[in-house]
GULO-590839 format. One record per atom (N, C-alpha, C): residue number from 1; residue in one letter; atom name; z, y negated, x. Coordinates in nm, 4 decimals, padded with zeros to 6 digits. Layout:
BEGIN
<rec nr="NUM" rest="A" atom="CA" pz="Z" py="Y" px="X"/>
...
//
This chain:
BEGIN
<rec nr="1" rest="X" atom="N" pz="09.8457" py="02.6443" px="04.2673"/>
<rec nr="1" rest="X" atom="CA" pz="09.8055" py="02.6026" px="04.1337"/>
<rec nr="1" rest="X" atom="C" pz="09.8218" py="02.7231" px="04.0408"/>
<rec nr="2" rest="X" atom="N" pz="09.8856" py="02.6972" px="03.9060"/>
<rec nr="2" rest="X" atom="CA" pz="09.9101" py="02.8003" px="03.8404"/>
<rec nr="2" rest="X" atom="C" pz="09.7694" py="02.8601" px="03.7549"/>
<rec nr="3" rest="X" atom="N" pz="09.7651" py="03.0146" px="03.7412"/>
<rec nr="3" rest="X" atom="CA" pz="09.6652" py="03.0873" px="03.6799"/>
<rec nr="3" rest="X" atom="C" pz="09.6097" py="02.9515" px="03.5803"/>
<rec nr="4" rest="X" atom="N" pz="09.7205" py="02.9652" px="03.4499"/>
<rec nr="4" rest="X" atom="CA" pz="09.7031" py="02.8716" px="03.3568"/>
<rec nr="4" rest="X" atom="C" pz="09.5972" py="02.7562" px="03.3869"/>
<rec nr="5" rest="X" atom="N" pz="09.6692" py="02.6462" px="03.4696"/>
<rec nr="5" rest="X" atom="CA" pz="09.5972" py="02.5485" px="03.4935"/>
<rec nr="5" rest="X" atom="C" pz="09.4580" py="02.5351" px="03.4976"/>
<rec nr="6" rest="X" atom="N" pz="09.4067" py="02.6359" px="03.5874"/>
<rec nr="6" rest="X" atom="CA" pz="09.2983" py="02.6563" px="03.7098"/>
<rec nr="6" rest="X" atom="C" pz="09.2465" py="02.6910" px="03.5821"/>
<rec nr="7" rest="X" atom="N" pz="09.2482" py="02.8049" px="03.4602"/>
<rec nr="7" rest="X" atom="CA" pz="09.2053" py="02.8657" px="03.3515"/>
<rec nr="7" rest="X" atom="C" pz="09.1521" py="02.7549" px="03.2610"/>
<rec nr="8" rest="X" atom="N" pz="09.2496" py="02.6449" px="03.2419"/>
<rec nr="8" rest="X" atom="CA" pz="09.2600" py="02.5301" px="03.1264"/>
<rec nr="8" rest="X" atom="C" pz="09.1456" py="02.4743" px="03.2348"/>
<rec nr="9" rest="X" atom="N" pz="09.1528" py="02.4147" px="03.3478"/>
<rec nr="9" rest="X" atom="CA" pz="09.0637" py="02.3091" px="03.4043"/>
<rec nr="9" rest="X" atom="C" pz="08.8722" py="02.3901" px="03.3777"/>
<rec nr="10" rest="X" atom="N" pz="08.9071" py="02.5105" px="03.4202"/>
<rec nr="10" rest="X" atom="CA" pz="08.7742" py="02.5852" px="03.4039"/>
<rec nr="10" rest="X" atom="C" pz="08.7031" py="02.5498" px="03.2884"/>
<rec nr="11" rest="X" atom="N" pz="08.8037" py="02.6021" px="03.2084"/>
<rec nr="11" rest="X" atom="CA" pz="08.7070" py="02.5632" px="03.0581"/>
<rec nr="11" rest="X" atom="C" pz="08.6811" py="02.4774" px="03.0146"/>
<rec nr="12" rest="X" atom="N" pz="08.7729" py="02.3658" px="03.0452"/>
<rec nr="12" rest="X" atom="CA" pz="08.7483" py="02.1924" px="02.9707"/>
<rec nr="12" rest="X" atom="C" pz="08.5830" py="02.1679" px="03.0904"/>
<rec nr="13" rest="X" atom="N" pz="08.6047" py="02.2115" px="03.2173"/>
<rec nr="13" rest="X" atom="CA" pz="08.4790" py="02.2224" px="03.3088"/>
<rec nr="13" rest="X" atom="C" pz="08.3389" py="02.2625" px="03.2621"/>
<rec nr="14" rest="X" atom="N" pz="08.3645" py="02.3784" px="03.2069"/>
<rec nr="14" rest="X" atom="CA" pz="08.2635" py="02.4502" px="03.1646"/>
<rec nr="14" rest="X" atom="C" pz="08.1955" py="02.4678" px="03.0199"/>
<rec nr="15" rest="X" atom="N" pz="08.2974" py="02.3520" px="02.9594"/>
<rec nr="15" rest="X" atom="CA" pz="08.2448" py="02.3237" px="02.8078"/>
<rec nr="15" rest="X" atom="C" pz="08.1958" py="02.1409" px="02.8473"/>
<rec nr="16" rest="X" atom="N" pz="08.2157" py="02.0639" px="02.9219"/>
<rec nr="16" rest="X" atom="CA" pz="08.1417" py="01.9626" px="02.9582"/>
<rec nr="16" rest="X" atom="C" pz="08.0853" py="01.9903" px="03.0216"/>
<rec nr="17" rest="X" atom="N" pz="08.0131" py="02.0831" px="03.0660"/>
<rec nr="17" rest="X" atom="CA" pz="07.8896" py="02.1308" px="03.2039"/>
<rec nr="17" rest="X" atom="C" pz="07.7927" py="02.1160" px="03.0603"/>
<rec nr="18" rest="X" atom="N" pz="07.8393" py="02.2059" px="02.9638"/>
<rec nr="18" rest="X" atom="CA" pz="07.7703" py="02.2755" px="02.8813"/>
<rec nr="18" rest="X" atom="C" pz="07.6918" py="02.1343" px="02.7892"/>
<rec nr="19" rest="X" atom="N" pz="07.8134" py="02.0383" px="02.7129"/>
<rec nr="19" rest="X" atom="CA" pz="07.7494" py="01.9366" px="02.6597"/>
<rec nr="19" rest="X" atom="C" pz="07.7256" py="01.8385" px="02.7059"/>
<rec nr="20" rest="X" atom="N" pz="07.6842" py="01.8229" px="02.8586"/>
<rec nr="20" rest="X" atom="CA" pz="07.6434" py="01.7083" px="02.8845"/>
<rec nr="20" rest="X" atom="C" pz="07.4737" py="01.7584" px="02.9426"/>
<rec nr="21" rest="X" atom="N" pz="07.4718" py="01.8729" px="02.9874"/>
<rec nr="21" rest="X" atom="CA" pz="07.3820" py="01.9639" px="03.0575"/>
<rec nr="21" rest="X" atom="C" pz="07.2710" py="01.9806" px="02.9596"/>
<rec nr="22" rest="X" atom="N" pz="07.3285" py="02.0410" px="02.8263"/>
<rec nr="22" rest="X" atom="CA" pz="07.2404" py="02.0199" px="02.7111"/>
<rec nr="22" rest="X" atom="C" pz="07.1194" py="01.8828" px="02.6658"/>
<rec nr="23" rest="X" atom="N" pz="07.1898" py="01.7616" px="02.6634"/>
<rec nr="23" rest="X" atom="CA" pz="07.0741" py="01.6559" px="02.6257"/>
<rec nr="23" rest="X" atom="C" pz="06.9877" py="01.6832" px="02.7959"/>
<rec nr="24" rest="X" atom="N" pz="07.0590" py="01.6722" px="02.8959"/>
<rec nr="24" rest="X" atom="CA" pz="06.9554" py="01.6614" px="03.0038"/>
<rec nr="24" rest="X" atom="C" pz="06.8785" py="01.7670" px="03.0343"/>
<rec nr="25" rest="X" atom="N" pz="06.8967" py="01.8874" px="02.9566"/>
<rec nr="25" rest="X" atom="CA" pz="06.8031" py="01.9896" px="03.0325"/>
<rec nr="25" rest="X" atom="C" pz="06.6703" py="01.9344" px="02.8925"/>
<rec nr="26" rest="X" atom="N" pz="06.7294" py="01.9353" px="02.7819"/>
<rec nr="26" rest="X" atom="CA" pz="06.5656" py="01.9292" px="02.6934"/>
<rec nr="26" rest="X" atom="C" pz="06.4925" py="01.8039" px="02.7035"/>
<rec nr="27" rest="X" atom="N" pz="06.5733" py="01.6948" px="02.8126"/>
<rec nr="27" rest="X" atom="CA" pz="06.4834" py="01.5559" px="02.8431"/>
<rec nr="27" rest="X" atom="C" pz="06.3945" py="01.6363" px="02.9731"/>
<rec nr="28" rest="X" atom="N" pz="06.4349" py="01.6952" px="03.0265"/>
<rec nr="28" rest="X" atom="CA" pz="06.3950" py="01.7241" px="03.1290"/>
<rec nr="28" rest="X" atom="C" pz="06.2361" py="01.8102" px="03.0940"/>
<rec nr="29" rest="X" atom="N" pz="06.2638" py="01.9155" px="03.0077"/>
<rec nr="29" rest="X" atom="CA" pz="06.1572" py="02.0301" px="02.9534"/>
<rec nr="29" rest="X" atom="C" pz="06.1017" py="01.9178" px="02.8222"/>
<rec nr="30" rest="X" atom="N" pz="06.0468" py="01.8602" px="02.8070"/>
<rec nr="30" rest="X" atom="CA" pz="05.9986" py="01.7737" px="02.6421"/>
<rec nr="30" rest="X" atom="C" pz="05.8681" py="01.7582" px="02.7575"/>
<rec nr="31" rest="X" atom="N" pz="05.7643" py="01.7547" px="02.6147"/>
<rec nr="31" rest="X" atom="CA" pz="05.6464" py="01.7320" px="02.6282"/>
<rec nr="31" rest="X" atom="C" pz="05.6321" py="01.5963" px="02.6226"/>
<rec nr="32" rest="X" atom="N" pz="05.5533" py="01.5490" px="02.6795"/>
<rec nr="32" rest="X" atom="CA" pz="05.4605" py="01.4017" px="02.6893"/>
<rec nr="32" rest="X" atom="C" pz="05.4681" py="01.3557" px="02.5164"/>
<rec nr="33" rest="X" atom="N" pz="05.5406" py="01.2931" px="02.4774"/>
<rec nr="33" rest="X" atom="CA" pz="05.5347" py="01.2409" px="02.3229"/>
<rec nr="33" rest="X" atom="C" pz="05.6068" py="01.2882" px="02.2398"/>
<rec nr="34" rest="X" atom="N" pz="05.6679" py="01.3858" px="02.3199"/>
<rec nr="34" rest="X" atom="CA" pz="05.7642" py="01.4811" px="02.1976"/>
<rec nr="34" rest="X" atom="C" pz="05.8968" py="01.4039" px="02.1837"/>
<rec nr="35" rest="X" atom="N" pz="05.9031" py="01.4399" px="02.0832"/>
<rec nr="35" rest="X" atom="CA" pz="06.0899" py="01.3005" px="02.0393"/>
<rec nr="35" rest="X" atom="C" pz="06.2203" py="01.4213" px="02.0523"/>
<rec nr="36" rest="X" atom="N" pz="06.2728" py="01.3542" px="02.1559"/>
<rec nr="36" rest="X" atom="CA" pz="06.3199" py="01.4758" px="02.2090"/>
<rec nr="36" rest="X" atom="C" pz="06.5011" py="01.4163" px="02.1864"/>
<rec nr="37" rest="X" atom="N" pz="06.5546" py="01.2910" px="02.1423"/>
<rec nr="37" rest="X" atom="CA" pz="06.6407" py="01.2451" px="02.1194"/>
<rec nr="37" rest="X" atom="C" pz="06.7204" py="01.3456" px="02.0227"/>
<rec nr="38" rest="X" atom="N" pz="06.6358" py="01.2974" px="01.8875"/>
<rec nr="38" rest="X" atom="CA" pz="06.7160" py="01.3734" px="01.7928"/>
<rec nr="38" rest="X" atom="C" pz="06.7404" py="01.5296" px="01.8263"/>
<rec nr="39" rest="X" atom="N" pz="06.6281" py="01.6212" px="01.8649"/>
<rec nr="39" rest="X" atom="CA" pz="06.6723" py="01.7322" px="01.9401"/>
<rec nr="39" rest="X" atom="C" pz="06.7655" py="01.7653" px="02.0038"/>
<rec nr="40" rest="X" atom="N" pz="06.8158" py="01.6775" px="02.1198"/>
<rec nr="40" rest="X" atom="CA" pz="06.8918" py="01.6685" px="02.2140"/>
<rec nr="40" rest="X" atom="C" pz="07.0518" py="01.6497" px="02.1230"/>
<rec nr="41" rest="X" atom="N" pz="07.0578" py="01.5702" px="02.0458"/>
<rec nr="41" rest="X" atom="CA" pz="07.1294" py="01.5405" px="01.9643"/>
<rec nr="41" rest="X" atom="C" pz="07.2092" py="01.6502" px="01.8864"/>
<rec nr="42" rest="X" atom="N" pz="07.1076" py="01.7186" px="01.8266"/>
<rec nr="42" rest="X" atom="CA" pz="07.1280" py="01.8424" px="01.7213"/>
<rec nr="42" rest="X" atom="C" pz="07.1920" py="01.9984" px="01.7976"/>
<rec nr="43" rest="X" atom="N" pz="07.1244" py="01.9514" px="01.9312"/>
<rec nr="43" rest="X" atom="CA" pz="07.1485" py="02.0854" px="02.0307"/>
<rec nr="43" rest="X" atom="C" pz="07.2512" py="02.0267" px="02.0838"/>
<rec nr="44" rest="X" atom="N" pz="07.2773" py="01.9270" px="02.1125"/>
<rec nr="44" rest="X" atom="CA" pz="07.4249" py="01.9248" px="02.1527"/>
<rec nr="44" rest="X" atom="C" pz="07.5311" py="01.9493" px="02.0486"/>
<rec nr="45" rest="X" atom="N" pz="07.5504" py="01.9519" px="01.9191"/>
<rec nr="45" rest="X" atom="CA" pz="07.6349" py="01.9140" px="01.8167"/>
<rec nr="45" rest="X" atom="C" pz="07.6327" py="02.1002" px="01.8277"/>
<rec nr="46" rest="X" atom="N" pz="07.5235" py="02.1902" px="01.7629"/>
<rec nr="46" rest="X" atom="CA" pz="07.5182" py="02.3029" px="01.7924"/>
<rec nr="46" rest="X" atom="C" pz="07.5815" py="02.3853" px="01.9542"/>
<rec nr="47" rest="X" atom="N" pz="07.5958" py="02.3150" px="02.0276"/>
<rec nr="47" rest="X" atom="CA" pz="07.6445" py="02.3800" px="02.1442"/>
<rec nr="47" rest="X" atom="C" pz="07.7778" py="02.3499" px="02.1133"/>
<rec nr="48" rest="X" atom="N" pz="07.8486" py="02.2678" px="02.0629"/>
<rec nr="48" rest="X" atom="CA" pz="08.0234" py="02.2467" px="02.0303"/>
<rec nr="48" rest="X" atom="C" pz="08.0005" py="02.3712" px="01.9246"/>
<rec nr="49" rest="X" atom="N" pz="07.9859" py="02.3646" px="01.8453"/>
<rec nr="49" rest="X" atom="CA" pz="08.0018" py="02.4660" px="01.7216"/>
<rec nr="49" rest="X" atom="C" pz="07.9930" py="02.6541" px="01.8149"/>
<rec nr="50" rest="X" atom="N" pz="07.8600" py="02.6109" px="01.8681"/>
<rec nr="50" rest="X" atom="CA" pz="07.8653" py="02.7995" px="01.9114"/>
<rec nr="50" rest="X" atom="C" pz="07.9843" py="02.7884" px="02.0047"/>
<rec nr="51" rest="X" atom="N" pz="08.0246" py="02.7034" px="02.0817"/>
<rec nr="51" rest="X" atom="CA" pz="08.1417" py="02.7528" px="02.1446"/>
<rec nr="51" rest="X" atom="C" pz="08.2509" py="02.7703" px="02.0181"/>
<rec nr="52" rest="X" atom="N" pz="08.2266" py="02.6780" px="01.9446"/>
<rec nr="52" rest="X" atom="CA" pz="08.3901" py="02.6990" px="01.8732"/>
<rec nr="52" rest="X" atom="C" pz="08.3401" py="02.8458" px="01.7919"/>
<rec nr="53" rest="X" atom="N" pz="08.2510" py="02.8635" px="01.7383"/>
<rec nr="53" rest="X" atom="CA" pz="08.2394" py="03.0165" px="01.6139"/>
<rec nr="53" rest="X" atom="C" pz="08.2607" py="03.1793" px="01.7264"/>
<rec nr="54" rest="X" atom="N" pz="08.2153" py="03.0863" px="01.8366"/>
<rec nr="54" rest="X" atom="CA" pz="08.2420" py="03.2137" px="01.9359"/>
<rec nr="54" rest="X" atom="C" pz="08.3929" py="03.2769" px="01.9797"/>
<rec nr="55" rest="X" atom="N" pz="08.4400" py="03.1501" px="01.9425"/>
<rec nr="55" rest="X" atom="CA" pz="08.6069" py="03.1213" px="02.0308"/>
<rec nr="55" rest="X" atom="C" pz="08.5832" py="03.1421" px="02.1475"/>
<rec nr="56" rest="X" atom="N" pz="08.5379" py="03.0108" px="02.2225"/>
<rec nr="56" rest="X" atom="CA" pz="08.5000" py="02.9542" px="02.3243"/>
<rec nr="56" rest="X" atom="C" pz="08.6577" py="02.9603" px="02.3998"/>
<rec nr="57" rest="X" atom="N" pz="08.6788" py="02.9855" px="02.5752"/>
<rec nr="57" rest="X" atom="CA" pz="08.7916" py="02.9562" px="02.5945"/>
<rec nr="57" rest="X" atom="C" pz="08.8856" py="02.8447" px="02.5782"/>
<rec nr="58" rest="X" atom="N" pz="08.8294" py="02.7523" px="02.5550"/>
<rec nr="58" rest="X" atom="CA" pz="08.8957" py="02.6364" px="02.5273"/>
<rec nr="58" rest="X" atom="C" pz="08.9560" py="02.6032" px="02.3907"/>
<rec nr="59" rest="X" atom="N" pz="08.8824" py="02.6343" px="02.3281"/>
<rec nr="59" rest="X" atom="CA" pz="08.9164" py="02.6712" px="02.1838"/>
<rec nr="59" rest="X" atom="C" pz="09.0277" py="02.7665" px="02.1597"/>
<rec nr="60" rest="X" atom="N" pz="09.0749" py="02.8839" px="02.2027"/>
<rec nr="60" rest="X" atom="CA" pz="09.1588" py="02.9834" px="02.2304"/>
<rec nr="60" rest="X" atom="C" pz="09.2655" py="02.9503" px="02.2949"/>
<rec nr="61" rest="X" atom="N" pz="09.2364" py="02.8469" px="02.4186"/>
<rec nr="61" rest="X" atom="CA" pz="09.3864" py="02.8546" px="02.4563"/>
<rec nr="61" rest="X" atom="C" pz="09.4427" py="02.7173" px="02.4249"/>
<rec nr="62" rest="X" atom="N" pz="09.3756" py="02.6456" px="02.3343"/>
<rec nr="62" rest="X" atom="CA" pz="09.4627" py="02.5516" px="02.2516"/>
<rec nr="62" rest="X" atom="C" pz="09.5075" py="02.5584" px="02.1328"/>
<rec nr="63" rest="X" atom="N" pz="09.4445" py="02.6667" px="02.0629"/>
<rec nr="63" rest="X" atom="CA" pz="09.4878" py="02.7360" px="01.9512"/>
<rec nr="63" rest="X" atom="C" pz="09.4280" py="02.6991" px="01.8464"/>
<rec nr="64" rest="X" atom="N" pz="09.2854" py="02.6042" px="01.8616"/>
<rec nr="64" rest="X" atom="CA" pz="09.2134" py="02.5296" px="01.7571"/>
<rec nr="64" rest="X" atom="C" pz="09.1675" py="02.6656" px="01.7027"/>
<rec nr="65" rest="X" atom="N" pz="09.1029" py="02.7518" px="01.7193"/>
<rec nr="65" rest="X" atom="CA" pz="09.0478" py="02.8585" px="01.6243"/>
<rec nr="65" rest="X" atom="C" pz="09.0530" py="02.8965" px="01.5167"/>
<rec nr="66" rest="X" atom="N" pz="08.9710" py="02.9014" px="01.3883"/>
<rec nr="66" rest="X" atom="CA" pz="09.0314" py="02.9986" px="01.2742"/>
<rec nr="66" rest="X" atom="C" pz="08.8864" py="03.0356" px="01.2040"/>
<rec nr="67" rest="X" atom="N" pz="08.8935" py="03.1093" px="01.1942"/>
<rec nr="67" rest="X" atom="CA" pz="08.7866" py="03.2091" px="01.1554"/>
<rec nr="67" rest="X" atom="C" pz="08.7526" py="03.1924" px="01.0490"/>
<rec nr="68" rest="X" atom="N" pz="08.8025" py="03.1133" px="00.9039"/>
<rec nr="68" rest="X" atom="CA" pz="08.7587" py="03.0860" px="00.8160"/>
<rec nr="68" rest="X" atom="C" pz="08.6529" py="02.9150" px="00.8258"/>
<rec nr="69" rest="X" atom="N" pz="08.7032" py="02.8609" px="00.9128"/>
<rec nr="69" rest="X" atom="CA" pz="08.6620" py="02.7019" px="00.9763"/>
<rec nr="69" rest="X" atom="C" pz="08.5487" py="02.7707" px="01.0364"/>
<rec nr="70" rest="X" atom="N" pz="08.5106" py="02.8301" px="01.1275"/>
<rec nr="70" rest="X" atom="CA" pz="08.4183" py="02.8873" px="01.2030"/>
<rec nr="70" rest="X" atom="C" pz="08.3121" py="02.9742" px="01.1017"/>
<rec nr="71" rest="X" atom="N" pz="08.3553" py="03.0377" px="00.9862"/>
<rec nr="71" rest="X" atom="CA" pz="08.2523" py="03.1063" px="00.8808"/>
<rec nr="71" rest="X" atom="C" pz="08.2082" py="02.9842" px="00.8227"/>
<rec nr="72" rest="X" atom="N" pz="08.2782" py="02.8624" px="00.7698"/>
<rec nr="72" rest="X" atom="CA" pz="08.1985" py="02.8195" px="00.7565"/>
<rec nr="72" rest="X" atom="C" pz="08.1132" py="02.6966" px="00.8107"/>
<rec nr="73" rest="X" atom="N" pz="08.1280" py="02.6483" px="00.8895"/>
<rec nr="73" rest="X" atom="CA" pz="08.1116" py="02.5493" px="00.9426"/>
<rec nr="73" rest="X" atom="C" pz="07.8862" py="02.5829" px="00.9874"/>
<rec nr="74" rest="X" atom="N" pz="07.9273" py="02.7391" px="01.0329"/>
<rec nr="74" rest="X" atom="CA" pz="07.8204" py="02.7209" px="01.1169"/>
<rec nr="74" rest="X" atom="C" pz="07.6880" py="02.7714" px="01.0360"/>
<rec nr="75" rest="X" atom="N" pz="07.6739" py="02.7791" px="00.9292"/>
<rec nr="75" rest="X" atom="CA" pz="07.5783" py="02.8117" px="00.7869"/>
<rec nr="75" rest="X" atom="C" pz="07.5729" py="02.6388" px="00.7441"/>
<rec nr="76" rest="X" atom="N" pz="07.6804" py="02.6033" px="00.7405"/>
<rec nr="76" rest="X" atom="CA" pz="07.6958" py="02.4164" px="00.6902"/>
<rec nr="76" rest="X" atom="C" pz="07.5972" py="02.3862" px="00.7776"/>
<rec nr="77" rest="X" atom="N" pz="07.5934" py="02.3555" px="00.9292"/>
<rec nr="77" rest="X" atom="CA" pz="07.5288" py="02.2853" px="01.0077"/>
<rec nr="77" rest="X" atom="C" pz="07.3886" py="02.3703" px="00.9999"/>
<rec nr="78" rest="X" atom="N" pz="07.3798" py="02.4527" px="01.0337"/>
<rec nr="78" rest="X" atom="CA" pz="07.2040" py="02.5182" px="01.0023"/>
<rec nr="78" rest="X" atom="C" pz="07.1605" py="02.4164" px="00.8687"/>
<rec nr="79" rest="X" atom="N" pz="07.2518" py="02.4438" px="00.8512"/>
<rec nr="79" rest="X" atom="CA" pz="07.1593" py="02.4165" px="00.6861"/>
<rec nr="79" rest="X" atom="C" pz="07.1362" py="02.2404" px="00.7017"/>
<rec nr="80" rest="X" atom="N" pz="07.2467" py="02.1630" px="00.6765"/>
<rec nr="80" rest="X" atom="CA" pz="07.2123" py="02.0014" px="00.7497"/>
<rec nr="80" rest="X" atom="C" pz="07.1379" py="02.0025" px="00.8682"/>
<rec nr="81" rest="X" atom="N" pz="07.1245" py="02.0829" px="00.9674"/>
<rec nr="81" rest="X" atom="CA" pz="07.0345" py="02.0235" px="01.0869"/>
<rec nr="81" rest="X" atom="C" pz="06.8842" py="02.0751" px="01.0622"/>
<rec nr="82" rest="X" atom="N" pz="06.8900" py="02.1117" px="00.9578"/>
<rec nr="82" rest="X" atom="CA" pz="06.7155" py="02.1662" px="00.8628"/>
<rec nr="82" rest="X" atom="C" pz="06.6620" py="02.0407" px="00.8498"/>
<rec nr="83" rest="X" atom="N" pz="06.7422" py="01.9672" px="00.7983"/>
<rec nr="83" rest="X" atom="CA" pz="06.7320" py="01.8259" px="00.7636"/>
<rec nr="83" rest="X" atom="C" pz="06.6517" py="01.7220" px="00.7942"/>
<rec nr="84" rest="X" atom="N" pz="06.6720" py="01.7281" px="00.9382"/>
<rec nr="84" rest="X" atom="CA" pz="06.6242" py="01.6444" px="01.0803"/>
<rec nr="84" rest="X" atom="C" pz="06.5089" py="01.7017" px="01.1224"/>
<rec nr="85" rest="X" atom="N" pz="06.3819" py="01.5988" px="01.0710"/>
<rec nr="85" rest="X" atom="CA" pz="06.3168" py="01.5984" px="01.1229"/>
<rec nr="85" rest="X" atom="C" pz="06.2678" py="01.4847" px="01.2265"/>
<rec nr="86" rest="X" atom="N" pz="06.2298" py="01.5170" px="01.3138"/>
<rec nr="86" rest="X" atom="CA" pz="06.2112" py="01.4209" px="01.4634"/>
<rec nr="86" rest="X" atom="C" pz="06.0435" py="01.3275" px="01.4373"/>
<rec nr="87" rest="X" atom="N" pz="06.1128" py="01.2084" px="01.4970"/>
<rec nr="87" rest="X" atom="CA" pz="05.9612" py="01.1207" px="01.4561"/>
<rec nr="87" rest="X" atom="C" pz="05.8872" py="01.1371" px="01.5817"/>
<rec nr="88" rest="X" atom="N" pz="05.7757" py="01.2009" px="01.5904"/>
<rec nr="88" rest="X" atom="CA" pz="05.6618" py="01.1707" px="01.7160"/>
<rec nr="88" rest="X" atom="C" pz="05.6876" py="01.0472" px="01.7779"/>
<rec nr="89" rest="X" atom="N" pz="05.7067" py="00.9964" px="01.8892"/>
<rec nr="89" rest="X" atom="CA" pz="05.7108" py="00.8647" px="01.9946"/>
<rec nr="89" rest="X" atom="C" pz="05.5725" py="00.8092" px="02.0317"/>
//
């Protein structure tokens, strides 16, 4: 199997470990009543973004990256996910 491949499979691996791992780890840690949806929600949308502002490998070796998309994107979403507030269950 070529470097490449094994490289490309890793990361598409390890960026769905990442957003699927995300809603289930904060269902997992939520308090008795805590509304943990929209959370889960917001932290997943935030886990795509820090990979992409980071230049996540996957991001890099498809060539999506650009550093002006990434300045701003991730001040945009802070600022909209201020927004969201979660209703008690």
């Amino acid at each position: 199997m070529p470097a490449d491949l094994i490289l490309k499979v890793v990361s598409w691996g390890l960026l769905l470990l990442g957003m699927v791992g995300t809603p289930i780890y904060l269902r997992k840690q939520r308090l008795p009543g805590q509304p943990w949806v929209v959370n889960a929600i917001i932290s997943t949308i935030a886990f795509a973004l820090w990979v992409y502002t980071l230049g996540g490998s996957v991001i890099l070796i498809h060539h999506w990256y650009n550093v002006v998309l990434a300045g701003i994107a991730a001040p945009i979403f802070t600022f909209v996910a201020g927004m969201f507030e979660p209703k008690a269950s």
